[in-house]
C-alpha positions as CSV (number, residue, x, y, z in Angstrom):
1,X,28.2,-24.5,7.6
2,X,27.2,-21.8,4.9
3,X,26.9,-23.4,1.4
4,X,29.4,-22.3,-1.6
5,X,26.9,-20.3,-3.5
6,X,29.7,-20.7,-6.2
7,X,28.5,-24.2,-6.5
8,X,24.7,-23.6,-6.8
9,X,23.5,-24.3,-9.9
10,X,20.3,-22.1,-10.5
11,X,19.1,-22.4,-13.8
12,X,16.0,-20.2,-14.8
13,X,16.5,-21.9,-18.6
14,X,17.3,-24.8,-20.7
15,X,18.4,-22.6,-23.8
16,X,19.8,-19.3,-22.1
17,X,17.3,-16.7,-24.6
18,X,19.4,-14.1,-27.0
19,X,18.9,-10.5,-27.7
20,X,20.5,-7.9,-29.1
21,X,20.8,-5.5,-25.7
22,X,22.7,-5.8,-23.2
23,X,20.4,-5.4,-20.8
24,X,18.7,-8.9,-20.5
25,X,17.8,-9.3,-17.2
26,X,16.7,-7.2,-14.0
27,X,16.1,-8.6,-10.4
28,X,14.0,-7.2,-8.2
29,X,15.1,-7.1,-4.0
30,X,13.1,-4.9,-1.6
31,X,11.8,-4.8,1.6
32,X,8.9,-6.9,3.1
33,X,7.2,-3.9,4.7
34,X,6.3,-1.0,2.8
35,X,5.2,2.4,4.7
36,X,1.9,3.5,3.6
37,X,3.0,7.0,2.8
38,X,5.5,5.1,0.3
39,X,3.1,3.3,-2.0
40,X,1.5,5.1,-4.2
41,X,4.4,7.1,-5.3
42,X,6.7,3.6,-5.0
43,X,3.8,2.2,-7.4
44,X,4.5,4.7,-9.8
45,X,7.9,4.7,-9.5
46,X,7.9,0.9,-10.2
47,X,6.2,0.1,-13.5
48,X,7.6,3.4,-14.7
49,X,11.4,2.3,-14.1
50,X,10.2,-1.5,-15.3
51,X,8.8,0.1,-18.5
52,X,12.5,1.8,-18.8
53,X,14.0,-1.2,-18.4
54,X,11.6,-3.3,-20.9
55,X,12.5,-0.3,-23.5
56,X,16.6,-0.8,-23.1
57,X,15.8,-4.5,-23.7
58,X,14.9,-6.1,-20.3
59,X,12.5,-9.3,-21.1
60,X,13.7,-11.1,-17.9
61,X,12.5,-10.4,-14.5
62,X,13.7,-12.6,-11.6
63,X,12.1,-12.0,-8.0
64,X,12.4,-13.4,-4.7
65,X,8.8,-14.4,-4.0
66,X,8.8,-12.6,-1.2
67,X,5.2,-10.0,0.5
68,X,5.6,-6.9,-0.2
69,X,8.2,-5.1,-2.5
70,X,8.9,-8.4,-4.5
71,X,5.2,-8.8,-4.7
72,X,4.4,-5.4,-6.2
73,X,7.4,-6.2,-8.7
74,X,6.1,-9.4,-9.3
75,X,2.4,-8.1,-10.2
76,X,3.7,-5.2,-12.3
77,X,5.7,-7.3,-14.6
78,X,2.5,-9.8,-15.2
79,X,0.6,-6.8,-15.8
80,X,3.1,-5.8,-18.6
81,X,2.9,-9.2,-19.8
82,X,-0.7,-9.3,-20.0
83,X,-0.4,-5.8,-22.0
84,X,2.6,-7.1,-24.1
85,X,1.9,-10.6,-24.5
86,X,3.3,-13.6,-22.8
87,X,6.1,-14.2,-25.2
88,X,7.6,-10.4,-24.3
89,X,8.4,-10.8,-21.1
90,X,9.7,-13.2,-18.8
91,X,8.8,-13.7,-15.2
92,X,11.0,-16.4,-13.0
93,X,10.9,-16.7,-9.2
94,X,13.7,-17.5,-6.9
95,X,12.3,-18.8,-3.9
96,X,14.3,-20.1,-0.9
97,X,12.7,-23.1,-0.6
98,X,9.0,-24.8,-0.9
99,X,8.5,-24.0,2.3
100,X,9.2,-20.1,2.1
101,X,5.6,-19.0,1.7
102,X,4.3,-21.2,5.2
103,X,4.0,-17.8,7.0
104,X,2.0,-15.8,5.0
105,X,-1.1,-14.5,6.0
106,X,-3.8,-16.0,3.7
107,X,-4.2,-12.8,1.2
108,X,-0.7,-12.9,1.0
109,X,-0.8,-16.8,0.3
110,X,-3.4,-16.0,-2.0
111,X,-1.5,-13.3,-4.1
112,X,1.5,-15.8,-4.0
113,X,-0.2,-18.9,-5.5
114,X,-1.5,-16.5,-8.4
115,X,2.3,-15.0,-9.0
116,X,3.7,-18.7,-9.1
117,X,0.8,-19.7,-11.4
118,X,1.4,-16.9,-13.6
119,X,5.4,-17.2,-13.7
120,X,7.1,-18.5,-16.3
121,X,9.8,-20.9,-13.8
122,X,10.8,-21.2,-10.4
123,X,13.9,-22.3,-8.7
124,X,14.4,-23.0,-5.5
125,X,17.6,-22.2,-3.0
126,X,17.0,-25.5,-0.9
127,X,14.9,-28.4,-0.3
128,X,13.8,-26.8,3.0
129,X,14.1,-23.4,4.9
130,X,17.3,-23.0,6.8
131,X,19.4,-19.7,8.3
132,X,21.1,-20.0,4.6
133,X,18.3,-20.3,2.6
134,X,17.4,-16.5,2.0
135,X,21.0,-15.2,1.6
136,X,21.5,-18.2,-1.1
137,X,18.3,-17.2,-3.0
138,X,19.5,-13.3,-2.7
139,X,22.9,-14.5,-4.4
140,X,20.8,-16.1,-7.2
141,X,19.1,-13.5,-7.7
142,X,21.8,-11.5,-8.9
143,X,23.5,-13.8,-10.5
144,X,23.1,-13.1,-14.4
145,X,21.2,-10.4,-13.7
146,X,22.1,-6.8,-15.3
147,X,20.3,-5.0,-13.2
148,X,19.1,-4.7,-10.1
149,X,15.7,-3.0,-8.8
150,X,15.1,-2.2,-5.4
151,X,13.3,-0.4,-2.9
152,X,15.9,-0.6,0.0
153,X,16.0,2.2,3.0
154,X,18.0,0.2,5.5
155,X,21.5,0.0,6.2
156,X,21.0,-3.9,7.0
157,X,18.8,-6.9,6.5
158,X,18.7,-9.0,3.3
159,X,17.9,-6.4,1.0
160,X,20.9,-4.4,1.5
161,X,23.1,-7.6,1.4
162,X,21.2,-8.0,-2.2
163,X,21.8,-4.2,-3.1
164,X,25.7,-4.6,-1.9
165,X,26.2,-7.7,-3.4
166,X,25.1,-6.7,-7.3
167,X,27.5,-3.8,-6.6
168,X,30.6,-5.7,-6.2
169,X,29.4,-8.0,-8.8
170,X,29.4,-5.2,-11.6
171,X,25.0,-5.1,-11.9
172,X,23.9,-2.0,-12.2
173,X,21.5,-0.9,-8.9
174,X,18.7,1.3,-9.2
175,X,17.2,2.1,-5.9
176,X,13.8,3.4,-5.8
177,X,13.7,4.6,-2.3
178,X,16.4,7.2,-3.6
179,X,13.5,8.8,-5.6
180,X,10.6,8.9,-3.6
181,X,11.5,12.5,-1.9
182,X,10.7,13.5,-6.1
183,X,6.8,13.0,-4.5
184,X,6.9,14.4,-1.4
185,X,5.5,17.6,-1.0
């Protein structure tokens, strides 16, 4: 039986933080594996459209704690943080459970423990993984978010459910895979 997600309570603050924008907060969704010919160019792409987004008033990021894209977004914001200072921007993950990072290969395990370490909160979609654990987490994700970031090329999987779900919910999707053909030559 599926969880209402309604009912989830994920709170990434005690006092929800005010600015004068209206764009607050961004979430990151993306896929796991990234083609080689796409990462230097996604790279780019990246930080540029995070620095965009920091500039219309984005101080909170929200990712998934996932290898690969959510990884690169997660690294990107903490080195803006590092540039900016730690009170500029805000970095929270939404894991799926504890348990999510069991699988990783030990760089990847390695790069996770320093994200977590570095983040400024993390929230968790369950006590344990289950078949709902990830599409719960997605949900959060989006929630209160104003924008979504992603590097999606599939018609299916979880990061298309992410990318369809912030569009019904009114947040503003920005898909990077739409703009790597700008680097192709």
């Amino acid at each position: 039986m599926r969880p209402k997600t309604d009912d989830l309570q994920m709170t990434f603050f005690e006092e929800e933080p005010s600015f004068d924008d209206t764009i607050t907060t961004v979430c990151f969704t993306g896929h796991r594996s990234i083609p080689k010919g796409d990462l230097e160019a996604l790279t780019t792409l990246l930080e540029a459209q995070i620095y965009e987004l920091y500039d219309r008033g984005a101080r909170i990021f929200k990712t998934g704690g996932a290898v690969g894209f959510d990884t690169m977004a997660a690294k990107a914001v903490l080195n803006m943080k590092s540039r900016f200072g730690e009170d500029s921007i805000h970095l929270y993950l939404c894991l799926a459970s504890p348990d999510q990072p069991m699988r990783f290969t030990k760089s990847q395990k390695a790069d996770f423990d320093y994200i977590l370490a570095m983040s400024d909160g993390v929230t968790y979609a369950s006590d344990s993984l289950t078949k709902d654990s990830y599409f719960v987490r997605n949900r959060a994700l989006v929630r209160g978010s104003d924008v979504c970031l992603a590097y999606c090329k599939k018609q299916y999987g979880g990061s298309y459910y992410t990318c369809r779900h912030a569009l019904r919910n009114g947040v503003e999707l920005v898909n990077l895979a739409d703009f790597l053909c700008l680097f192709e030559e």
